[in-house]
Legacy VTK file of the C-alpha trace (Angstrom):
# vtk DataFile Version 3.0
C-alpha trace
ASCII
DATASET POLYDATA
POINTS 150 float
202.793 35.080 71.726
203.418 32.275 69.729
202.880 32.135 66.055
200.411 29.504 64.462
201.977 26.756 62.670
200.808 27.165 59.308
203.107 25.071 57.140
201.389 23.202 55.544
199.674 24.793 52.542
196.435 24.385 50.463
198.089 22.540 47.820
198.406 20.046 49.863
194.964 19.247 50.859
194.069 19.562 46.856
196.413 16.532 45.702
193.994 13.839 46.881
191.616 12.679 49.363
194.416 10.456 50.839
196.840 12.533 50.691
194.747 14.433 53.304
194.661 11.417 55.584
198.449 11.069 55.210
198.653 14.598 57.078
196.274 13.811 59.614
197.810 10.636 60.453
201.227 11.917 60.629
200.471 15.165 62.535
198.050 14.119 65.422
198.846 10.349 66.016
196.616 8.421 67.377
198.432 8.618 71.036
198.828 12.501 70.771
197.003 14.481 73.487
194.656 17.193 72.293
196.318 19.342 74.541
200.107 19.625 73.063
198.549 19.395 69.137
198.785 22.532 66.833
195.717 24.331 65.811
196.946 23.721 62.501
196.996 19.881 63.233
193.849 19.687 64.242
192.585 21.297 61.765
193.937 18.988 59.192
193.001 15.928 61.107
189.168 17.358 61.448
188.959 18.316 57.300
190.536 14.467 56.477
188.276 11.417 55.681
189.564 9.960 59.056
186.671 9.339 61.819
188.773 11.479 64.157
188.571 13.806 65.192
184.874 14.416 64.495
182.329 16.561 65.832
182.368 16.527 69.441
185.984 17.296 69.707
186.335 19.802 67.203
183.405 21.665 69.289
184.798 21.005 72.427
187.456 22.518 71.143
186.063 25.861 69.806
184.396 26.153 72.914
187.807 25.760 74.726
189.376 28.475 72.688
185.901 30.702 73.460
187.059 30.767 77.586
190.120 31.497 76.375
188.443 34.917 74.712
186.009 35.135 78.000
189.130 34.703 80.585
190.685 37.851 78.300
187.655 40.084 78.513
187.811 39.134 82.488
191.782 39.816 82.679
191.164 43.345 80.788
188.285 44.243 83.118
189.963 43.040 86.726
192.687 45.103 85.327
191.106 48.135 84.197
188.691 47.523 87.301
191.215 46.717 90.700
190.339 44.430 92.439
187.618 42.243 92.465
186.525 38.958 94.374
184.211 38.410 91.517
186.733 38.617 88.525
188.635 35.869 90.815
185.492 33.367 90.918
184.660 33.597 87.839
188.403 33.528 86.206
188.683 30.206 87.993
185.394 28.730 87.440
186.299 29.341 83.536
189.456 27.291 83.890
187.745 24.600 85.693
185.278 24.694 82.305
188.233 24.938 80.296
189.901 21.984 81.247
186.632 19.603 81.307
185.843 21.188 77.534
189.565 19.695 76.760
189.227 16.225 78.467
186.100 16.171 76.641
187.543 16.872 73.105
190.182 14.200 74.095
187.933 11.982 75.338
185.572 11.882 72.399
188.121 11.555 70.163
189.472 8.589 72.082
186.177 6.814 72.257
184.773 6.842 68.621
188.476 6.302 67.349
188.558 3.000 69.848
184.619 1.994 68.527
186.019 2.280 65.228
189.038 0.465 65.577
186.508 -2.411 66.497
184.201 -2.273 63.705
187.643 -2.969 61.530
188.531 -6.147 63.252
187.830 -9.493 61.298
184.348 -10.825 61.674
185.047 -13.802 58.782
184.985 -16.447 61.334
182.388 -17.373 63.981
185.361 -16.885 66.891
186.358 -13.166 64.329
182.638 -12.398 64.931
182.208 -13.463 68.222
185.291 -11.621 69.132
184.209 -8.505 67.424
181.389 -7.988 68.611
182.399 -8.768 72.482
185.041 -5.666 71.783
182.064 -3.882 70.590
180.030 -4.718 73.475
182.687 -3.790 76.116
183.029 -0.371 74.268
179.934 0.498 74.543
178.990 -0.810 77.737
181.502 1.086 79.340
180.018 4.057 81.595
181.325 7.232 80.542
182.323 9.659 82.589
180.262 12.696 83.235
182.420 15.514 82.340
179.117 18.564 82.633
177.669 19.745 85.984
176.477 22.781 85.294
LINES 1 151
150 0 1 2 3 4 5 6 7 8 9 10 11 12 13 14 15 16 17 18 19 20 21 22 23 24 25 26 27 28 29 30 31 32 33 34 35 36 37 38 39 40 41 42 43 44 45 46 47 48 49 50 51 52 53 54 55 56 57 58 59 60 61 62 63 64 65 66 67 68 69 70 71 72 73 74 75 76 77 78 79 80 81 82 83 84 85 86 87 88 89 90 91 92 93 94 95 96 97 98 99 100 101 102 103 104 105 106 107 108 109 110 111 112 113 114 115 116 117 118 119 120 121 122 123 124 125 126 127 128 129 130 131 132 133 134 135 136 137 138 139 140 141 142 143 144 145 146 147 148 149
């Protein structure tokens, strides 16, 4: 088992409110995948003043670590139990859940943090403006991907 990365302390997060963004920014980058961050990382980057990640991640996320308890309860049973087809089915269908719950997180992160990146850009000049809000636009005319089928 690995242990959590816990390094950085409370004192850090008490020095100031940018301080706190500091941390976020230099621990999950904006090109980091959810996937290889720390728990302590993301936990850092959700309590900072920075858009990302928000709330769909961070749920996404809880809900990924959840399977993770559900596929253990399974693993204990199948073992205690033999064999069983079931256990199989529903180990896998888990994982398959598992992995859309992380794309989600990802992609939810990725989305707001690219909508906000275009409400920064300059809108001083009628081409700034014009430009914005075309970014804007493409962002959020851009079909998403459904990630659920339930």
């Amino acid at each position: 088992m690995g242990q959590l990365d816990v390094s950085l302390s409370r004192a850090n997060l008490i020095e100031s409110g940018s301080h706190i963004r500091k941390i976020s920014s230099m621990m999950l980058p904006d090109n980091q995948s959810l996937a290889t961050t720390t728990l302590s990382a993301l936990f850092y980057a959700a309590a900072s003043t920075d858009p990302t990640p928000g709330g769909g991640c961070v749920s996404a996320a809880c809900g990924y670590l959840a399977i993770a308890l559900l596929l253990k309860s399974i693993r204990i049973s199948a073992r205690k139990q033999g064999t069983d087809a079931t256990y199989e089915a529903v180990e896998q269908k888990l994982l398959e859940l598992s992995a859309k719950l992380l794309a989600f997180a990802q992609a939810d992160s990725d989305s707001f943090g690219a909508y906000m990146q275009a409400l920064r850009l300059p809108k001083g000049t009628p081409s700034e403006a014009a430009a914005r809000k075309q970014a804007l636009s493409r962002l959020l005319s851009k079909p998403q991907k459904r990630l659920w089928t339930f």
